[in-house]
C-alpha positions as CSV (number, residue, x, y, z in Angstrom):
1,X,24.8,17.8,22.3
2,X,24.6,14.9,20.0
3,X,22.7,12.5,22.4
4,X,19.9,15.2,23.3
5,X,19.4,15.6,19.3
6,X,19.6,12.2,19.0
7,X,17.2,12.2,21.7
8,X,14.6,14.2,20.0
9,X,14.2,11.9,16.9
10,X,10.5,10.8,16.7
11,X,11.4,7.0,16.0
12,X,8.3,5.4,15.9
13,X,6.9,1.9,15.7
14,X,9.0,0.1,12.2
15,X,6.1,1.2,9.5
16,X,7.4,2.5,6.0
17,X,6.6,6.2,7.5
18,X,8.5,6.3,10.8
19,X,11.7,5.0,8.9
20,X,11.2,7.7,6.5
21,X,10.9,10.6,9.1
22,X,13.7,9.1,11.3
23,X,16.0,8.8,8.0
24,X,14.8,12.5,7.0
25,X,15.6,14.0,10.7
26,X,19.0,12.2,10.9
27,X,20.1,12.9,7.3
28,X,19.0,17.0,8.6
29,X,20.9,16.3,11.7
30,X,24.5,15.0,10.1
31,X,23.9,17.8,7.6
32,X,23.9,15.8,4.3
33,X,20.8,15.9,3.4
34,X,21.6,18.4,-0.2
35,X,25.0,15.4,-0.9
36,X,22.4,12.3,-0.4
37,X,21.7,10.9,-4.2
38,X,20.9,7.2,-3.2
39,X,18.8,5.1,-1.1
40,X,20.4,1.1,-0.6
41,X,17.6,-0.5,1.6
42,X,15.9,-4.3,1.9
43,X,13.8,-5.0,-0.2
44,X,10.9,-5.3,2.7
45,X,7.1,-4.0,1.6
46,X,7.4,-1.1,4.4
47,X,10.7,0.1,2.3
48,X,9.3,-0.2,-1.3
49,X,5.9,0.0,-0.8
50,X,4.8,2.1,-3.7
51,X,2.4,4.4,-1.2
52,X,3.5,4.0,2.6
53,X,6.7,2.5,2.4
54,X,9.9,4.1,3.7
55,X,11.5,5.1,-0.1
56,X,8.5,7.2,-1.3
57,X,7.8,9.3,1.5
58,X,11.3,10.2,2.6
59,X,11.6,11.0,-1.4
60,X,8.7,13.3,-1.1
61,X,9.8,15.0,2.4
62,X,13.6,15.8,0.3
63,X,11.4,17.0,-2.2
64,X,13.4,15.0,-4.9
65,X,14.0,11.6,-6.7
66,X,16.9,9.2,-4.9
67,X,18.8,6.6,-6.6
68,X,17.0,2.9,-6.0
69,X,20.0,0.5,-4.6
70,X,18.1,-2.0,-3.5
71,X,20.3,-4.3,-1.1
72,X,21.5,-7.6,-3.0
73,X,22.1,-9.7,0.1
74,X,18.8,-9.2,1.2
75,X,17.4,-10.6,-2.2
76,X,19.7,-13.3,-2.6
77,X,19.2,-14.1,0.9
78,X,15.5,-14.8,0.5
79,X,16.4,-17.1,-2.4
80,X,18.3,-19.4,-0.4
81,X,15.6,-19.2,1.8
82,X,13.1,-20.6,0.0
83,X,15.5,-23.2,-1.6
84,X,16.0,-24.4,2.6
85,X,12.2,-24.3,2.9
86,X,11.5,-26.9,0.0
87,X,14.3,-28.8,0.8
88,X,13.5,-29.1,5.0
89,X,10.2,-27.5,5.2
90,X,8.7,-24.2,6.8
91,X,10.5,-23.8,10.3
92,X,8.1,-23.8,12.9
93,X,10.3,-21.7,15.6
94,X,13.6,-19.7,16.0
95,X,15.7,-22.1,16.3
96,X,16.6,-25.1,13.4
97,X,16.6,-28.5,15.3
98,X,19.3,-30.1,13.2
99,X,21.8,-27.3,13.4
100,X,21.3,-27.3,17.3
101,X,21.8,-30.9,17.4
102,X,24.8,-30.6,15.4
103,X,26.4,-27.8,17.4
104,X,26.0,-30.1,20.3
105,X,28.0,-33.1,18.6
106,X,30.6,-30.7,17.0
107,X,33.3,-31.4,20.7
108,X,33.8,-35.0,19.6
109,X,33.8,-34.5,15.8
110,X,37.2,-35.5,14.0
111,X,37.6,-33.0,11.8
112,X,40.3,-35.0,9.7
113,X,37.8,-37.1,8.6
114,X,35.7,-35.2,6.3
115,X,33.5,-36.0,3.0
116,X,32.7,-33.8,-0.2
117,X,30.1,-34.2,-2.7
118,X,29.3,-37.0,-3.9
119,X,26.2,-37.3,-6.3
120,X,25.8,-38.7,-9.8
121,X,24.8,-35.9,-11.0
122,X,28.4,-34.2,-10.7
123,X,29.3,-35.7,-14.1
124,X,27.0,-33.3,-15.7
125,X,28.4,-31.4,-18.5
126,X,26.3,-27.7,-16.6
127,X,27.6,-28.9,-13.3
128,X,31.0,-29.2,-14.2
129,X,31.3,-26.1,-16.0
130,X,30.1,-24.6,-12.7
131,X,32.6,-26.5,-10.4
132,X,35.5,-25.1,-12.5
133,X,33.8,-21.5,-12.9
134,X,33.1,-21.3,-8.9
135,X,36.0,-22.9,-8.0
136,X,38.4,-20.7,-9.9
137,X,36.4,-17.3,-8.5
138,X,36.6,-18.4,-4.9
139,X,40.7,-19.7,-5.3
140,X,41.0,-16.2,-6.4
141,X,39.7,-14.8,-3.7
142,X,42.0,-16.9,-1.0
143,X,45.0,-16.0,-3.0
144,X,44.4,-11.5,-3.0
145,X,43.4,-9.1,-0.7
146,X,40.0,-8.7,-1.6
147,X,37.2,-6.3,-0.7
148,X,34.7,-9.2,-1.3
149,X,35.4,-11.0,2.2
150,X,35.3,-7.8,4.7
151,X,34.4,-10.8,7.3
152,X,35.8,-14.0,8.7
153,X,32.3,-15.7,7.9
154,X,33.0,-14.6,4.3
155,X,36.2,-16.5,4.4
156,X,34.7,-19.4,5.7
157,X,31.5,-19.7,3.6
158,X,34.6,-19.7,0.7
159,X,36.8,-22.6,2.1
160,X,33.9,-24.7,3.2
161,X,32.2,-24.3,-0.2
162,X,35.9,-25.1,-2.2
163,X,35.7,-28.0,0.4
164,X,32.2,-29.2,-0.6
165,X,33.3,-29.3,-4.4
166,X,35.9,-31.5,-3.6
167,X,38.9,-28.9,-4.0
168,X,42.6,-28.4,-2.2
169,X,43.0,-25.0,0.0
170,X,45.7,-22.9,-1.1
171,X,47.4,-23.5,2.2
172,X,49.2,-26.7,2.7
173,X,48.3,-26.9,6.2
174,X,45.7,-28.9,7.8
175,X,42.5,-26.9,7.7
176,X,41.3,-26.1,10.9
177,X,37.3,-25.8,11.0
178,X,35.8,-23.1,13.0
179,X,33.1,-24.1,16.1
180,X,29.7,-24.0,14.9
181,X,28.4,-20.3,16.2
182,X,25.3,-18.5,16.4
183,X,23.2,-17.8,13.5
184,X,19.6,-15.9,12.9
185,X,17.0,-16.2,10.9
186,X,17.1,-13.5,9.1
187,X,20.9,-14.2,8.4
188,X,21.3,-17.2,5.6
189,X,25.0,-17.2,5.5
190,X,25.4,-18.7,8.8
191,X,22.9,-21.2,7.7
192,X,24.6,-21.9,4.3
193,X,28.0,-22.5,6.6
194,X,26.2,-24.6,8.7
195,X,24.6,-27.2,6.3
196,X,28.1,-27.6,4.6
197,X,30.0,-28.1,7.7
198,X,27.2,-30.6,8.8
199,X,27.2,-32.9,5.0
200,X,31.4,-32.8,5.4
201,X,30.6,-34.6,8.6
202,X,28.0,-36.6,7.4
203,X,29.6,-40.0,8.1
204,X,29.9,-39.0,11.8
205,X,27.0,-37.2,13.0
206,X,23.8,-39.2,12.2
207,X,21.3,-38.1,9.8
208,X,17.7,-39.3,9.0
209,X,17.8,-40.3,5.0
210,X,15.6,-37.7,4.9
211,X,17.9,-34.6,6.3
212,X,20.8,-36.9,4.6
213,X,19.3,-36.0,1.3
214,X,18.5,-32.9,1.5
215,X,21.6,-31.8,3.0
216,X,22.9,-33.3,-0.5
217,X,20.7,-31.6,-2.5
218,X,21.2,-27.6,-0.2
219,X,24.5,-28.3,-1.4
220,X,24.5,-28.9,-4.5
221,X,23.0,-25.8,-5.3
222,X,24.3,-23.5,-2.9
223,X,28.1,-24.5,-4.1
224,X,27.6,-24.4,-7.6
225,X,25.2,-21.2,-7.8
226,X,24.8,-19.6,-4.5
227,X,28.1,-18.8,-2.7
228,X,29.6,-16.8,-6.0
229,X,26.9,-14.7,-6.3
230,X,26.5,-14.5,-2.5
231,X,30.4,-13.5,-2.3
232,X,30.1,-10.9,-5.3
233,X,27.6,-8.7,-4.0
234,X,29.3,-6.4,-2.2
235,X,30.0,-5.2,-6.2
236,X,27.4,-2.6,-7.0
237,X,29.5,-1.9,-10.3
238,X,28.8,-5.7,-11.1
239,X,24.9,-5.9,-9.9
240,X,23.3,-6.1,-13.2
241,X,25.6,-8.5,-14.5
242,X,25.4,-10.7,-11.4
243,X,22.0,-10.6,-11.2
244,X,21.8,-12.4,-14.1
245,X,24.3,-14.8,-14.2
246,X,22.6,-16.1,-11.3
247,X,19.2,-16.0,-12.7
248,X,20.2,-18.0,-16.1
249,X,22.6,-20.3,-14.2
250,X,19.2,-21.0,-11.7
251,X,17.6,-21.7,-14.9
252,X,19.7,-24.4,-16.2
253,X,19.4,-25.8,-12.6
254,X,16.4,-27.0,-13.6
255,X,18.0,-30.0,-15.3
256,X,19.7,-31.1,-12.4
257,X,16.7,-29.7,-9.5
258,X,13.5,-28.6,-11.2
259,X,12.2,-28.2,-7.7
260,X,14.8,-25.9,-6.3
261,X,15.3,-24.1,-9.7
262,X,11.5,-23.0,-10.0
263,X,11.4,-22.0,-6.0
264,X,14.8,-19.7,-6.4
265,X,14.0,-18.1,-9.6
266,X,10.1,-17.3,-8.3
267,X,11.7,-15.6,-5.6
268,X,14.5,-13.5,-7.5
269,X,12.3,-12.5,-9.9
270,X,10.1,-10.8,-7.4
271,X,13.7,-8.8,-6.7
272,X,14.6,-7.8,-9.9
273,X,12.6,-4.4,-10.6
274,X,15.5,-2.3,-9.6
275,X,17.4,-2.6,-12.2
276,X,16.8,-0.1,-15.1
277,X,18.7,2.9,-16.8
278,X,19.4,4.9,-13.7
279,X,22.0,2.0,-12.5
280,X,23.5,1.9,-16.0
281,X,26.1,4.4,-15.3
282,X,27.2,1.9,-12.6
283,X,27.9,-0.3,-14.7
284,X,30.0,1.7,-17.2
């Protein structure tokens, strides 16, 4: 019964008005249409396009106003994004050259021998404030069980980025680093793991001076501003207040990146119109 109904869905091609009549027909179908109050979606022009896109129209065929929960790993996502772009340039195919090469390389890596940050910059007054914030929110998070690291990737993207900053694991043991895996690129935290695993190991896999610095400079920022915020979405309660700590924190960054601090905060601001008084009681 429920494949034949399933069956009869008119999906259509991925344009804002197919994803509104297939969400409409399957929200009839598991009969909750009268308990839905909220939309959470990517932040994509064929969800939020203020005429055709997906939001709007399966507003209008409920016949009602939803509650906007726009996704936060999608926005933060595109951040990084663009912070990888002006740092290694516009990719010009699926697959990232350097992370491929580095996959290959990863059998005879010795993973005892590994390197954290090292910059100049580090003795900033900003960027130590940040090490000790970051550091003492992710340490947290290895020593609970928390909702904020559903995945082993989570997990990962934590250690590796405590790693980066120069900080002990909780556990006494060796760390054991996981094999470089798969990653997509429409998926940043693989990417963000990957770069970090790849500048620990930077004194044994060669690097171009070029890929050497901005490796450096991908991790700079993703360790002191990125991962936290990346970690603590999952937290719609603490959206708002996430939101922006991350925007005035990629505002100081300026000081230390000008480059990467104007490219990230162009790119959030474009993802910040959700929030507004209906989220308030969210926050409460």
């Amino acid at each position: 019964m429920w494949k034949k109904s399933l069956e009869s869905l008119s999906f259509l091609p991925g344009t804002g008005q197919a994803q509104a009549k297939a969400t409409f027909q399957l929200l009839n179908l598991w009969e909750v249409s009268t308990d839905t109050a909220g939309m959470c979606f990517d932040t994509t022009a064929s969800n939020t396009g203020p005429v055709n896109g997906a939001c709007v129209l399966l507003q209008k065929l409920m016949k009602r106003n939803l509650l906007y929960l726009a996704c936060r790993h999608h926005a933060h996502e595109i951040v990084i994004s663009e912070v990888f772009t002006v740092l290694f340039g516009p990719s010009h195919g699926p697959n990232i050259a350097l992370f491929e090469r580095f996959s290959k390389f990863w059998p005879i890596t010795d993973q005892s021998q590994y390197k954290s940050l090292e910059d100049a910059r580090l003795n900033n007054p900003f960027l130590q404030q940040l090490k000790e914030e970051v550091s003492s929110f992710l340490l947290h998070l290895l020593s609970t069980e928390n909702i904020c690291l559903p995945r082993e990737d989570y997990k990962e993207l934590v250690e590796l980025c405590l790693l980066v900053l120069g900080i002990s694991l909780p556990s006494e043991a060796e760390y054991h680093f996981r094999l470089p895996g798969a990653y997509h690129m429409a998926r940043w935290m693989s990417k963000v793991i990957y770069c970090m695993k790849i500048y620990l190991f930077r004194d044994q896999f060669k690097l171009t001076t070029s890929e050497t610095k901005s490796l450096a400079e991908f991790c700079l920022f993703a360790a002191h501003v990125y991962v936290q915020a990346r970690i603590a979405c999952p937290l719609a309660s603490d959206a708002a207040v996430n939101d922006l700590l991350l925007y005035n924190r990629i505002k100081q960054y300026a000081d230390i990146n000008k480059t990467v601090s104007d490219a990230a905060v162009k790119k959030l601001q474009k993802h910040l119109w959700y929030l507004g008084s209906e989220l308030m009681p969210l926050a409460s």
